[in-house]
N, C-alpha and C positions, 0 to 999 in steps of 0.2 A: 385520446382514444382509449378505450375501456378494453379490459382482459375479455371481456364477452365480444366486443366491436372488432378485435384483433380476431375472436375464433370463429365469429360469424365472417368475416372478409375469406378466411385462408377456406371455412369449409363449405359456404355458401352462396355469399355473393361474388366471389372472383370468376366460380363457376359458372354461376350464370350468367354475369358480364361476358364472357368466354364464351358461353352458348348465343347469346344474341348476337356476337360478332358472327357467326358463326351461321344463322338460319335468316328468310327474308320475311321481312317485319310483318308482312302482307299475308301469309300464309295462311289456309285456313285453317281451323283448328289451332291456334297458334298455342295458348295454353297448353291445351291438352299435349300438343305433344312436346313442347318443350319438359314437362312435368314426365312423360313417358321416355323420354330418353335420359334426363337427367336421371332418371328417380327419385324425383322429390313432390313431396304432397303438396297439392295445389297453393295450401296456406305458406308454405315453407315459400316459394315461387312469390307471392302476392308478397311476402313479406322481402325478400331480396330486392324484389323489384322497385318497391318503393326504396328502399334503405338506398337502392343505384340513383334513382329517379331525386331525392332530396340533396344528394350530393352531388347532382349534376354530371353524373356515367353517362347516362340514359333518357331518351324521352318515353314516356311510354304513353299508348293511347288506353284508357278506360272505358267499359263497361260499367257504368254503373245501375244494371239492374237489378233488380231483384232483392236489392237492399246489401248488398255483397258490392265487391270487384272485382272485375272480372275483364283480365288481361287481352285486348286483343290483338297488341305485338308492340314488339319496343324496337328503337334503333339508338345505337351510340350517338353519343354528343363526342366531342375533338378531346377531353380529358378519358372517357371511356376506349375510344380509339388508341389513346396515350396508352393508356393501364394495361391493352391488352395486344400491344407492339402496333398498329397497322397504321400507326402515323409515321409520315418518313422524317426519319434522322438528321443530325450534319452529318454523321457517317453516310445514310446514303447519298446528300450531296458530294459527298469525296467520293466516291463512289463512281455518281454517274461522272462525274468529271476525269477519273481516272479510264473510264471503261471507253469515253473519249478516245485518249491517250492513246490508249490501247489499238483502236482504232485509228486513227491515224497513223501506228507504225504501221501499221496491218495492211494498209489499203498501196495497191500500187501508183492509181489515180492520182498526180496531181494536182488537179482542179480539187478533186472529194477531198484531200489531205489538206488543201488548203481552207477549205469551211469546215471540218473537222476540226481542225487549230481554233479558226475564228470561234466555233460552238463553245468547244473548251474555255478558249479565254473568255468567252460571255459570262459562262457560267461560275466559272472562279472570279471573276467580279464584284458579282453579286453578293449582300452581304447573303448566311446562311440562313436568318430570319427568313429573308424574303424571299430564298428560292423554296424552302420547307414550304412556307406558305404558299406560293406555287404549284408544287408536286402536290402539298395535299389537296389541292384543292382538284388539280386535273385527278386525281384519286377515288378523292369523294365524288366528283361529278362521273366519273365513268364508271365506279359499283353503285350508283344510285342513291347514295349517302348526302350529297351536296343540291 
């Protein structure tokens, strides 16, 4: 990576990877306002976008009219999601596994404390690979991502 690639990431495309997690791909005017809230000129935009889009962030759909391109919204790919936190962790598998826990001292039920355990022990099972790939996927299917 180039001293220009490192100051274009920190000042412009991090930001806009940032912004597309952040707005629905679908929007009208998507451009324009992504351009209007960032404050950045359309060209600057076209060009982050591709730079996300060739490195596999981003998919983005084109416009190609007019002899130009011309954005009409992007959505994260699972390395974009990665870059900009909203993919889950093995910390959040410890996580839901301890908040288990938690729940099972919590609960006064019997029966519930007893499939609380059983949930927990399912879950600490599994390796971490595969429960990640799990959650993310219940993740991306329920923000419309998957």
């Amino acid at each position: 990576m180039t001293d220009r690639d490192r100051d274009t990431w920190h000042t412009r495309d991090l930001h806009v990877l940032r912004a597309v997690a952040d707005h629905d791909p679908h929007m009208d005017n998507w451009s324009a306002t992504m351009c209007a809230e960032m404050v950045l000129d359309p060209d600057d935009l076209v060009a982050a976008l591709q730079a996300l889009e060739e490195a596999r962030y981003i998919e983005v759909w084109w416009s190609r009219t007019f002899g130009g391109d011309d954005p009409l919204g992007a959505r994260l790919r699972e390395r974009g999601r990665r870059a900009v936190g909203v993919w889950p962790s093995a910390e959040a598998i410890d996580g839901l596994v301890e908040a288990l826990r938690q729940a099972e001292e919590a609960t006064e039920d019997p029966d519930e404390r007893t499939l609380i355990r059983r949930a927990a022990g399912a879950l600490g099972s599994v390796s971490r690979d595969v429960m990640t790939d799990v959650i993310a996927a219940v993740v991306a299917r329920q923000s419309g991502l998957g």
